[in-house]
Each structure stands twice: as C-alpha cells, then as structure tokens.
C-alpha positions as a LaTeX table, in Angstrom:
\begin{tabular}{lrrr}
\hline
Residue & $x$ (\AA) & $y$ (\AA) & $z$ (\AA) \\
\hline
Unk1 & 0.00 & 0.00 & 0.00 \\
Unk2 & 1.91 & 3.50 & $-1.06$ \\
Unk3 & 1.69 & 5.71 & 1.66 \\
Unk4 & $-0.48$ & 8.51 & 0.64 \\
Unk5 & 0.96 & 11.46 & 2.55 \\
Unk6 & 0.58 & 12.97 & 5.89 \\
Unk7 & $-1.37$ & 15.87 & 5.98 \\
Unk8 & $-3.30$ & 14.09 & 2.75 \\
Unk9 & $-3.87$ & 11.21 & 5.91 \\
Unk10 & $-4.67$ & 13.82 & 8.87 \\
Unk11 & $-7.36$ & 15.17 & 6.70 \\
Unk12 & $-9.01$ & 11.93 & 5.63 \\
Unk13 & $-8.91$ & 10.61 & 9.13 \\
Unk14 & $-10.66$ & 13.98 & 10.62 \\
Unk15 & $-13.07$ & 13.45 & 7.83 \\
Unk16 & $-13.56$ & 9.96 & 9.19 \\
Unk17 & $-13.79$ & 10.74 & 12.36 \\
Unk18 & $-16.63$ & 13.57 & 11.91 \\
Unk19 & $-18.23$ & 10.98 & 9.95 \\
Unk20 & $-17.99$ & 8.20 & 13.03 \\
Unk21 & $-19.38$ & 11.31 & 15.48 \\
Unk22 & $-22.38$ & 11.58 & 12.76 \\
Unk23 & $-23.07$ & 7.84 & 11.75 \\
Unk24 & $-23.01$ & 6.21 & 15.12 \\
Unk25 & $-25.74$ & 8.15 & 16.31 \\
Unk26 & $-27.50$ & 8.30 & 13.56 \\
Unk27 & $-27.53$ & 4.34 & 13.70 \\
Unk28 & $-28.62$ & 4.27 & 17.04 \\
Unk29 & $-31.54$ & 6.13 & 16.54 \\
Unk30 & $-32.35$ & 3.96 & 13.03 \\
Unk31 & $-32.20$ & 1.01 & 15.44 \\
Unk32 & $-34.52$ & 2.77 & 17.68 \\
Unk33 & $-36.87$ & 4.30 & 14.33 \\
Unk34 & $-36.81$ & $-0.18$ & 13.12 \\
Unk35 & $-37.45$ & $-1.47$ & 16.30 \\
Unk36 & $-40.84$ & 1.69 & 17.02 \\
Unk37 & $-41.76$ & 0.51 & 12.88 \\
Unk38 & $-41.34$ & $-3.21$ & 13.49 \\
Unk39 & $-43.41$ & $-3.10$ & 17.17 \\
Unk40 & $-46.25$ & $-0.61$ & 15.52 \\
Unk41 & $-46.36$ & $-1.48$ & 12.47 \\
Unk42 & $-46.61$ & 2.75 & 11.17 \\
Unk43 & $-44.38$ & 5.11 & 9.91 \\
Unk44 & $-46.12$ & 8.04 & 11.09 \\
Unk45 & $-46.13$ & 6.41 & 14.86 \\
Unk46 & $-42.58$ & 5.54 & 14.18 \\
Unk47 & $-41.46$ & 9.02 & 12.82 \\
Unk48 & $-43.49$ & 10.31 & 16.22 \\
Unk49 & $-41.80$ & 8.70 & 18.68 \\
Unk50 & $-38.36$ & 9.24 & 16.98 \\
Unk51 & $-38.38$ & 12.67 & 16.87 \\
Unk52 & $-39.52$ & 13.16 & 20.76 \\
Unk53 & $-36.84$ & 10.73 & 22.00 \\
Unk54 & $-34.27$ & 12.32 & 19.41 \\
Unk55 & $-33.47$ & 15.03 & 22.50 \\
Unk56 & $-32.74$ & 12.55 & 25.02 \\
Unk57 & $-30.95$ & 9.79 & 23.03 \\
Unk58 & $-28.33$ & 12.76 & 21.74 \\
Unk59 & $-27.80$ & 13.89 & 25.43 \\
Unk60 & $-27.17$ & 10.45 & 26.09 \\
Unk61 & $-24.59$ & 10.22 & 23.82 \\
Unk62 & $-22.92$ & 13.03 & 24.44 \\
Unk63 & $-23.18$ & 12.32 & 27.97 \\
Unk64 & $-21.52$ & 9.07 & 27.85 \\
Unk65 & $-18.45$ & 10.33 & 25.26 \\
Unk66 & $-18.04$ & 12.93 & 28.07 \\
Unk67 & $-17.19$ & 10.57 & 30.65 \\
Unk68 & $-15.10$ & 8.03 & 28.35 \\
Unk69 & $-12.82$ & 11.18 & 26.99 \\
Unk70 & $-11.89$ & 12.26 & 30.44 \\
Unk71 & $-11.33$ & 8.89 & 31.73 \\
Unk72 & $-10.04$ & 6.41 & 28.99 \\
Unk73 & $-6.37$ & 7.43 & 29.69 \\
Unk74 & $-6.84$ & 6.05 & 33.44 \\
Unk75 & $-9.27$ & 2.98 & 31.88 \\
Unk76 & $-6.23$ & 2.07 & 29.58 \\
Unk77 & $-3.66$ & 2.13 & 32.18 \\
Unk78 & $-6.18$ & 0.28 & 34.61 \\
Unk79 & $-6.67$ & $-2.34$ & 32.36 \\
Unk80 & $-2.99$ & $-3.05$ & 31.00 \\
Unk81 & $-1.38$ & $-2.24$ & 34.19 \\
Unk82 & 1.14 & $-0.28$ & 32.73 \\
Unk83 & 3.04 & 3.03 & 34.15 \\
Unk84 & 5.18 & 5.57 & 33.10 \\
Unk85 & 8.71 & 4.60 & 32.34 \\
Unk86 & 11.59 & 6.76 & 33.98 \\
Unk87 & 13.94 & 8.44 & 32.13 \\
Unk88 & 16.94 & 7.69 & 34.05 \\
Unk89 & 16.10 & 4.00 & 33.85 \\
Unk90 & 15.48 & 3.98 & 30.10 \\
Unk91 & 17.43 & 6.25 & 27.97 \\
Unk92 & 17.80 & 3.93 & 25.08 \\
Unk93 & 13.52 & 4.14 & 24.19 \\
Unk94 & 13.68 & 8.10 & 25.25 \\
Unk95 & 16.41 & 7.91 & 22.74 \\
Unk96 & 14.98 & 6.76 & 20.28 \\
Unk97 & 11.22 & 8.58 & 20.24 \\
Unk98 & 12.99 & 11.70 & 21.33 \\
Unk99 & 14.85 & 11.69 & 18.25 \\
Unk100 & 11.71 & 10.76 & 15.41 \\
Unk101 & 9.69 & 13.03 & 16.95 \\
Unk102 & 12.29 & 15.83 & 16.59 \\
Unk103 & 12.70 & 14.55 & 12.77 \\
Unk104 & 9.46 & 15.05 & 12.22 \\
Unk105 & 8.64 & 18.21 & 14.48 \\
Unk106 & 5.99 & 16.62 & 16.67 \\
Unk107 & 5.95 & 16.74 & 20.63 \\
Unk108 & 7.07 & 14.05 & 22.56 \\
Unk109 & 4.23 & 11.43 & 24.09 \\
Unk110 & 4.48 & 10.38 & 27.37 \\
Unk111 & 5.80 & 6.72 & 27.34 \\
Unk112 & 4.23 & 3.90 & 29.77 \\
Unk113 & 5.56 & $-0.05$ & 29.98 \\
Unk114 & 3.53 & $-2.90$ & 30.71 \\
Unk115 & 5.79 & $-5.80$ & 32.72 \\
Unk116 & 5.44 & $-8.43$ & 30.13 \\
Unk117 & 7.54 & $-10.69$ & 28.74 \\
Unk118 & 5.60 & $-10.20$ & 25.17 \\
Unk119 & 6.42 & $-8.35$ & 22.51 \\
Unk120 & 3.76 & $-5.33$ & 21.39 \\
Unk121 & 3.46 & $-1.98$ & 21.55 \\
Unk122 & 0.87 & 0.68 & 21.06 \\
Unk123 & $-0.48$ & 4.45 & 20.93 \\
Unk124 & $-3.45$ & 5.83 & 22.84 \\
Unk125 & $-4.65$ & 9.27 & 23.52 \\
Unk126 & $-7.00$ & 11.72 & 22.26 \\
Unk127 & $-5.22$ & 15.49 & 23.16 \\
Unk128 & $-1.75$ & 16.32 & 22.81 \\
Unk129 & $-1.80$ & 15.89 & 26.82 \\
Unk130 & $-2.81$ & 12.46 & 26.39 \\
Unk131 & $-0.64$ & 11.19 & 23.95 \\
Unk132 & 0.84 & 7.93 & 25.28 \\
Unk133 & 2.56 & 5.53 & 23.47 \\
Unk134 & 3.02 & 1.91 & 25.38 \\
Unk135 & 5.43 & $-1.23$ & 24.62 \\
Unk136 & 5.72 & $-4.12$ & 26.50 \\
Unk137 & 8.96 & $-4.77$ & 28.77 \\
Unk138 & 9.53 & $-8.40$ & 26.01 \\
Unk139 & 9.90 & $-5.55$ & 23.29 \\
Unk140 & 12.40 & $-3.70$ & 24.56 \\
Unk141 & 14.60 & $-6.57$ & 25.91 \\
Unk142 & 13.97 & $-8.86$ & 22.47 \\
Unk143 & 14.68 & $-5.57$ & 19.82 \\
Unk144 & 17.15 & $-4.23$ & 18.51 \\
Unk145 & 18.14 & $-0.91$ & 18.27 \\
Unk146 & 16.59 & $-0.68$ & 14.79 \\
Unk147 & 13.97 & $-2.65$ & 15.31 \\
Unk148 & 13.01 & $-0.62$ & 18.20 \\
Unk149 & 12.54 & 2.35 & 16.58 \\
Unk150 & 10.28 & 1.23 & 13.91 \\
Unk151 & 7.80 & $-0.22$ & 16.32 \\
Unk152 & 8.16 & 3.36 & 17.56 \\
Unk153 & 8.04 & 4.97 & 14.26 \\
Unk154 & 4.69 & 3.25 & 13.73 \\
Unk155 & 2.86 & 4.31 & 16.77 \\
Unk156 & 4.14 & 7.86 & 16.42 \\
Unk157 & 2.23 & 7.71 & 12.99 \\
Unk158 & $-0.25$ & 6.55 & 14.39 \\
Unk159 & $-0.50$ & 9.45 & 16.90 \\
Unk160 & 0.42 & 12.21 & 13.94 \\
Unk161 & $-2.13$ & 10.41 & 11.38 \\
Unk162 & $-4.76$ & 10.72 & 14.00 \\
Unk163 & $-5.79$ & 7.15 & 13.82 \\
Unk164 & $-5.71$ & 7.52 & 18.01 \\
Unk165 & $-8.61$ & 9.69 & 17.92 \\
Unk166 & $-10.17$ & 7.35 & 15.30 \\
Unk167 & $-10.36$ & 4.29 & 16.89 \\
Unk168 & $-11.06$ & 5.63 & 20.35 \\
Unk169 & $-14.31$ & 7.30 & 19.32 \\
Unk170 & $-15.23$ & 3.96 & 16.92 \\
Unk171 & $-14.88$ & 2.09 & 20.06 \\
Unk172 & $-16.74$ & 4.91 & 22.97 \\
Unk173 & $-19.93$ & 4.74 & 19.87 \\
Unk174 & $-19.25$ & 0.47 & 19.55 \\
Unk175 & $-18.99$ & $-0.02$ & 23.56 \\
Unk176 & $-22.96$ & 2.18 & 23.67 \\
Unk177 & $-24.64$ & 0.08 & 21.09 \\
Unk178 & $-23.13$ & $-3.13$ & 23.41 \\
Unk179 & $-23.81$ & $-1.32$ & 26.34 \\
Unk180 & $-27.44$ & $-1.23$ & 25.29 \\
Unk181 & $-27.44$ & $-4.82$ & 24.07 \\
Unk182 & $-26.30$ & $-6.22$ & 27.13 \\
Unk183 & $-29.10$ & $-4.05$ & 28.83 \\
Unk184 & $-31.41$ & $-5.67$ & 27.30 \\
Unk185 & $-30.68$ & $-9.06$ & 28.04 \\
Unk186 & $-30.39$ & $-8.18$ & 31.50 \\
Unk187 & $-34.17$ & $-6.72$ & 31.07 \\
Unk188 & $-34.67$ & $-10.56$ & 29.57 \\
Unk189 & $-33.55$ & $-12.25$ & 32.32 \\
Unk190 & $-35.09$ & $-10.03$ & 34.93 \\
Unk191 & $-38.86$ & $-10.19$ & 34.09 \\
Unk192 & $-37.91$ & $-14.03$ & 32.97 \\
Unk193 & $-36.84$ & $-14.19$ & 36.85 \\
Unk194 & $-40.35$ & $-12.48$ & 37.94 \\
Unk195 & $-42.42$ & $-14.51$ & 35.55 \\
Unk196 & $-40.74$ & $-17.61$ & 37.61 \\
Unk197 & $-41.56$ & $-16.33$ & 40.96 \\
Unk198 & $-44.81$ & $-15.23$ & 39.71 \\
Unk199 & $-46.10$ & $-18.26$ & 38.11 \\
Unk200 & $-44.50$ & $-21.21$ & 39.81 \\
Unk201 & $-44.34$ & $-19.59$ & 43.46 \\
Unk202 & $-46.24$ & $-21.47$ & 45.97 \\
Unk203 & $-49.60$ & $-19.79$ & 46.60 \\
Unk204 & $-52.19$ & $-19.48$ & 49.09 \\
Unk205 & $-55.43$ & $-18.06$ & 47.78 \\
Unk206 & $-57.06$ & $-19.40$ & 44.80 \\
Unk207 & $-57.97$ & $-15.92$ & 43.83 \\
Unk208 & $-54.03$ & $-15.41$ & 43.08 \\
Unk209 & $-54.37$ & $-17.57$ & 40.53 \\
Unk210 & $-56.86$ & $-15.26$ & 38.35 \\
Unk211 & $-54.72$ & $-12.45$ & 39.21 \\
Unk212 & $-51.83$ & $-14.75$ & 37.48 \\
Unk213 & $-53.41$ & $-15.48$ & 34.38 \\
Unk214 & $-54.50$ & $-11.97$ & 34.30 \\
Unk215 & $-51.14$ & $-10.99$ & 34.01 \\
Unk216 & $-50.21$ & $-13.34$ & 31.36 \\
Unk217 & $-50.47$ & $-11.33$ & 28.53 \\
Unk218 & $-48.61$ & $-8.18$ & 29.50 \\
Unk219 & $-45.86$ & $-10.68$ & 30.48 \\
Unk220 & $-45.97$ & $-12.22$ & 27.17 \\
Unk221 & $-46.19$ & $-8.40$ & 24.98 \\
Unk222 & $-43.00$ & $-7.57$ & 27.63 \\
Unk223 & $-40.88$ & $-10.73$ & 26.41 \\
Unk224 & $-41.69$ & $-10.12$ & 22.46 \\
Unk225 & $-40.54$ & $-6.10$ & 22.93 \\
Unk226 & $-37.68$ & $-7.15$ & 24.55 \\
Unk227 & $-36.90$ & $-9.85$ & 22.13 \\
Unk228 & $-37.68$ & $-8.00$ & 19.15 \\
Unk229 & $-35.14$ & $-4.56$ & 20.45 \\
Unk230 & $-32.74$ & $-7.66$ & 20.90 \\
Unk231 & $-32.79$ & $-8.66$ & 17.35 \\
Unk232 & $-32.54$ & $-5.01$ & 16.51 \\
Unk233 & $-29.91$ & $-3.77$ & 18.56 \\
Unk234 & $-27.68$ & $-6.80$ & 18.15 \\
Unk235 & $-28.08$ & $-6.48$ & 14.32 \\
Unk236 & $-27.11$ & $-2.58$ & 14.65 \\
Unk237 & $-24.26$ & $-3.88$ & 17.23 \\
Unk238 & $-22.60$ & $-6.38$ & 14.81 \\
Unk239 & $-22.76$ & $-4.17$ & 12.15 \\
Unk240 & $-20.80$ & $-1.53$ & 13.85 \\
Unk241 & $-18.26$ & $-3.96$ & 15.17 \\
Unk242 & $-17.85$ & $-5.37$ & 11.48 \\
Unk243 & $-17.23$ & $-1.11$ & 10.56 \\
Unk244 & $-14.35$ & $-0.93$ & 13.35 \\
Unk245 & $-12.57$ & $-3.79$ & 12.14 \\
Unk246 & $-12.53$ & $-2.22$ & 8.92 \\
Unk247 & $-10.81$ & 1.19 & 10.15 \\
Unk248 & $-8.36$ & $-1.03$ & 12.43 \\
Unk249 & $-7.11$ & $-3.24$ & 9.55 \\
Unk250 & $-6.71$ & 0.01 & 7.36 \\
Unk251 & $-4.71$ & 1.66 & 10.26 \\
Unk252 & $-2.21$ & $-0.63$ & 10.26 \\
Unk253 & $-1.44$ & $-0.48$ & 7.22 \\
Unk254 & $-1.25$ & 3.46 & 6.84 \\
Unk255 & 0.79 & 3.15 & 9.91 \\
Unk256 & 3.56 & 0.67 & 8.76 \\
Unk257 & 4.06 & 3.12 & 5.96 \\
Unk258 & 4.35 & 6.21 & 8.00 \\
Unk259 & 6.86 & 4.16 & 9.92 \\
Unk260 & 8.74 & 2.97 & 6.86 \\
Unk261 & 9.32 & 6.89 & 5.60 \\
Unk262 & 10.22 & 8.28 & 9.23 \\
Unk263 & 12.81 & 6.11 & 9.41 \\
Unk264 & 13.76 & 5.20 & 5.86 \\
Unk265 & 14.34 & 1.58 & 7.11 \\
Unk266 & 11.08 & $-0.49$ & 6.50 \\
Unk267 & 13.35 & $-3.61$ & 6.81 \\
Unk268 & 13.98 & $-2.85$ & 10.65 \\
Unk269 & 9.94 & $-2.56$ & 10.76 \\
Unk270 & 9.83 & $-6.15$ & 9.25 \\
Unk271 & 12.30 & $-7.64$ & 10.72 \\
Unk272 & 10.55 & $-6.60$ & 14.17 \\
Unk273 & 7.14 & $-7.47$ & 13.08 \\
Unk274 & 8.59 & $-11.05$ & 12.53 \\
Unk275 & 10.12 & $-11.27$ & 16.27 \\
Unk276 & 6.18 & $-9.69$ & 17.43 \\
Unk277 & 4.35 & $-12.35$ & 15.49 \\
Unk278 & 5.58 & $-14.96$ & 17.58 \\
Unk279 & 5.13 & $-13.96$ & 20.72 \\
Unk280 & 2.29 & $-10.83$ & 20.66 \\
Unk281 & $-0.08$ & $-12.59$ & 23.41 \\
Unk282 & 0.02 & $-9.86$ & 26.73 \\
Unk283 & $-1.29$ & $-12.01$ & 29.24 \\
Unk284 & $-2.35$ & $-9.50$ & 31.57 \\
Unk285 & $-4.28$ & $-7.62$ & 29.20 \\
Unk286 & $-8.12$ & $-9.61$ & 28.21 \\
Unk287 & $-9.80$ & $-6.50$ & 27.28 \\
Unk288 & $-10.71$ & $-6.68$ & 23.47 \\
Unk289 & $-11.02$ & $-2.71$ & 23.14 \\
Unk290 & $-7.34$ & $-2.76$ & 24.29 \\
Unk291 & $-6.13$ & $-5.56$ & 22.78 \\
Unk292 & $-7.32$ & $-4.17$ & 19.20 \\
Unk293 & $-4.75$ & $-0.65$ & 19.90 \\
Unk294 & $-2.22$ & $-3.40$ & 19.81 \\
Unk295 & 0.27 & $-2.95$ & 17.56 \\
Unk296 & $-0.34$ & $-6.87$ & 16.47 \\
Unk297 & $-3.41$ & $-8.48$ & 17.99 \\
Unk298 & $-4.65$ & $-11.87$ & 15.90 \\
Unk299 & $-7.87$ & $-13.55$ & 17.34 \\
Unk300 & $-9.44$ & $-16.69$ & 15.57 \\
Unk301 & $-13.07$ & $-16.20$ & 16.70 \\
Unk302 & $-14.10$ & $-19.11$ & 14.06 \\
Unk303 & $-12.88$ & $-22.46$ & 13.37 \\
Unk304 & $-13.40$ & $-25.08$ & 10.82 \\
Unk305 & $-15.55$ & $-23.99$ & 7.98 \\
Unk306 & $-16.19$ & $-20.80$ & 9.65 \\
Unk307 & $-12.92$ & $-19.41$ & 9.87 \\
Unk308 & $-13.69$ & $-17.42$ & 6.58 \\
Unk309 & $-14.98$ & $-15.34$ & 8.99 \\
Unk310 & $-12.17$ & $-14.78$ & 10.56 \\
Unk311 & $-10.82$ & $-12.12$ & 7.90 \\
Unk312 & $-13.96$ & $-9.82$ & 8.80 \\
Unk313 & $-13.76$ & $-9.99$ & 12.48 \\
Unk314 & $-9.76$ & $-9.53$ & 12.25 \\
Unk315 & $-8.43$ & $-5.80$ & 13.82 \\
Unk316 & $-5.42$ & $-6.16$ & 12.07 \\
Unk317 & $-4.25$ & $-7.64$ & 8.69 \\
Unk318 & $-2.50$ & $-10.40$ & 8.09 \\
Unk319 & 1.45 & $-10.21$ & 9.68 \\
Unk320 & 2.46 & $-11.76$ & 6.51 \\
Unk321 & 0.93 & $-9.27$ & 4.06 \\
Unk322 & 2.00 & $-6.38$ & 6.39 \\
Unk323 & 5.76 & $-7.56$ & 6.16 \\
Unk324 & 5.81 & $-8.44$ & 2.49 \\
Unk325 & 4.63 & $-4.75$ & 2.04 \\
Unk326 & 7.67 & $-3.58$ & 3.88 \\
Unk327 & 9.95 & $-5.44$ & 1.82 \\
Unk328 & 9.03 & $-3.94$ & $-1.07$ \\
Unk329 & 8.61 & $-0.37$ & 0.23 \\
\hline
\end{tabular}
C-alpha cells in the first residue's frame, strides 16, 4: 500500500472521524426508528416517537463520550497495568522517540511499559496531553536498536495520522450500542426471573391464581418487545463492530508506511514485526477494546468452515501481508 501522505492522511482521518461522530448516532436512533416501525407497524407512529426521543438519546450520547474522553487514559492504564517509564532508567527508548519526533517536528508522548515478557506496543490518547505511546517490557529486551525504533516509528504515525482519535471514538460509539445490548438481556432475564416467581411460586389463595393469568399477557407483549429490540440492537451492534474492524485493519497499514518513511528503514519494521508475530499474546491484558490498539493483535473467533470469517472480524491484517509490504517499500 503506497503511503499517501501525511497531511493528505490527517485530513481523511478527521473526515472519518466527523463521519464516526455523525453515523453512530445516527444508527442508534435507526435502530430505535426499526425497532418503534417493526413493534407498531406505522411510519407516522414511528417518525413520532423518533423525533420526541431524538433530545434525550443525543444527550445520552454526548453524555456518555463525556465521561469516556476524560477517563479512557486512566481505563487504559487500569486495564494493562502499565506506568510511566523513567527516564533515568530507560534512555535507550527516550532515545529513540525523542529523536523521530524531533525529525518530524511533533511533541514528545508520554511513554508507559507494561511488565510483560511479550512483545507489542501501542499508541493511545485523544489530546496532545494524552498522547501515550506503550510497549511491552519483552519488546524492549527482544529488539534491537533498529527494530526498536520502527515499532516506535509506527505508533508515532499513528499518533500524527490521528488514527488515536479514530479508533477511540469507533470504540466509545461500539462499547454504547453493546452497552445497550447487554441491557437488554439483563431486562430478559429479569422479568424471565419475575415470571418464575410469579407463576410457579407457591400460593395461598385461589384468587391469586386469576390475578396470574391476568397478568399473562402483558408478560408475554414484555418478552416479544424485549426480544424484538434484541434482534434489533444486536443487528445494529454487529454491524458496527464489522465497521471498526474495517478502520483497524486500514490503520495498520497506513501506519507501517508512516513508519517505513520516518525512518527510511522499512526492513527494521519487518524484521521486528517477525520477532512480534511470535510472541504478541500480553497475558495481563483480556480486554478486546485494548487488545485491538495493539500494535499486532490476531484472534481466531471461528474455526473449521467458519474461519472465513475470521478475515472480517480480524483488527489487524494479516502479519504476513503487512511484512511483504515492507519489503518492497
């Protein structure tokens, strides 16, 4: 993939990323507009409801990417247990990103370590403040010099490309639609819990049992809402995650390049890539929102004749396309 430029990149990815701020809410409320047509059955009920709840669901949002902005630096370093690594103890990595970033003119991140023995790296942040870019303790004992500094290279591109702020708010917008998902099922089991204690609870007075049946049908209108926003939501959810993926795979790519013409040594990217692809795994990380910044994260959710599926639900491309690339930079 020919690298396409810089500022050519900063611009599409700020176009992306108003488009993400614009299309994830607008498919949350289509969910909601389906699942009002699908339950009544009318457009102008549907168009009705929509446009009284449009207030409330945009607060919501904007609520909720509030909160994750000014907290998913400390949700990060939470979940990977990492911490900032000290100068005195580390020249050789200050070294190195000290020196791209003044080749390129950009501020130096802060940089974090996560006590592993594996080999990754990665870039988070979503203000100049913020900028953070994390390797593993296995990276900088297993790389070389070289090698070192085009892991580097790549998440400072990542960082100066903006793909950051890209994938943070593609995952804030994924992590609502799930959010509301898993609401939902929670709603299922709850009033499947009641209708239990309800309807197979030991009772007393006969007249309890009219009251039961009574209730019957509102129980049974509750479960076919519920399972119907289900359907809907986890459609709407899927398809978002299947959108992510997409912007993750492309990513890497734009980032290997970036890394390739900071340092004018794509080899020293490969060659790195190669020691990363065997031993990637960060055992004390299990969050998939994390694991996805990785700078190499492979996953095989499928097996057997499924595992076609395993190219659309992949955050990054293949290793071996990504270093055959390189080579021919």
């Amino acid at each position: 993939m020919k690298y396409i430029g810089l500022q050519e990149q900063i611009t599409r990815n700020n176009r992306k990323s108003i488009a993400l701020l614009l299309s994830f809410p607008l498919l949350i409320l289509g969910s909601i507009y389906i699942f009002v047509l699908l339950l009544y059955g009318s457009s102008m009920k549907a168009n009705i409801i929509l446009f009284g709840i449009v207030p409330y669901v945009l607060i919501g949002i904007c609520l909720w990417f509030y909160i994750a902005f000014l907290s998913h630096t400390k949700i990060i370093e939470k979940a990977t247990n990492s911490f900032t690594l000290d100068r005195k103890e580390n020249p050789r990595i200050y070294n190195i990103a000290e020196n791209l970033c003044m080749g390129v003119g950009m501020e130096m991140p802060r940089l974090c370590v996560i006590n592993s023995t594996a080999c990754n790296a990665f870039a988070s942040g979503l203000t100049r403040k913020t900028y953070t870019v994390t390797v593993t303790q296995g990276l900088m004992d297993t790389l070389t010099d070289e090698e070192l500094e085009g892991v580097i290279a790549h998440e400072l591109s990542h960082i100066r490309n903006k793909d950051v702020r890209l994938l943070v708010f593609s995952v804030i917008f994924v992590g609502i639609l799930h959010f509301i998902s898993r609401a939902i099922t929670s709603l299922m089991f709850i009033l499947g819990s009641f209708f239990s204690a309800v309807y197979f609870g030991r009772s007393q007075k006969k007249d309890e049992g009219k009251g039961k049946l009574a209730l019957l049908p509102l129980f049974a209108i509750s479960f076919f809402v519920l399972i119907l926003a289900k359907i809907v939501f986890a459609t709407t959810y899927f398809i978002s995650v299947l959108l992510k993926f997409l912007l993750s795979r492309k990513r890497e790519y734009l980032a290997d390049s970036g890394a390739a013409q900071m340092t004018q040594n794509p080899l020293a990217l490969a060659s790195a890539l190669r020691k990363i692809s065997v031993n990637h795994s960060v055992e004390k990380v299990s969050a998939t929102n994390i694991c996805e910044m990785f700078i190499e994260n492979q996953s095989n959710y499928f097996s057997g004749f499924l595992r076609v599926f395993n190219s659309l639900y992949a955050t990054h491309p293949p290793m071996a396309q990504r270093i055959a690339l390189l080579e021919q930079f």
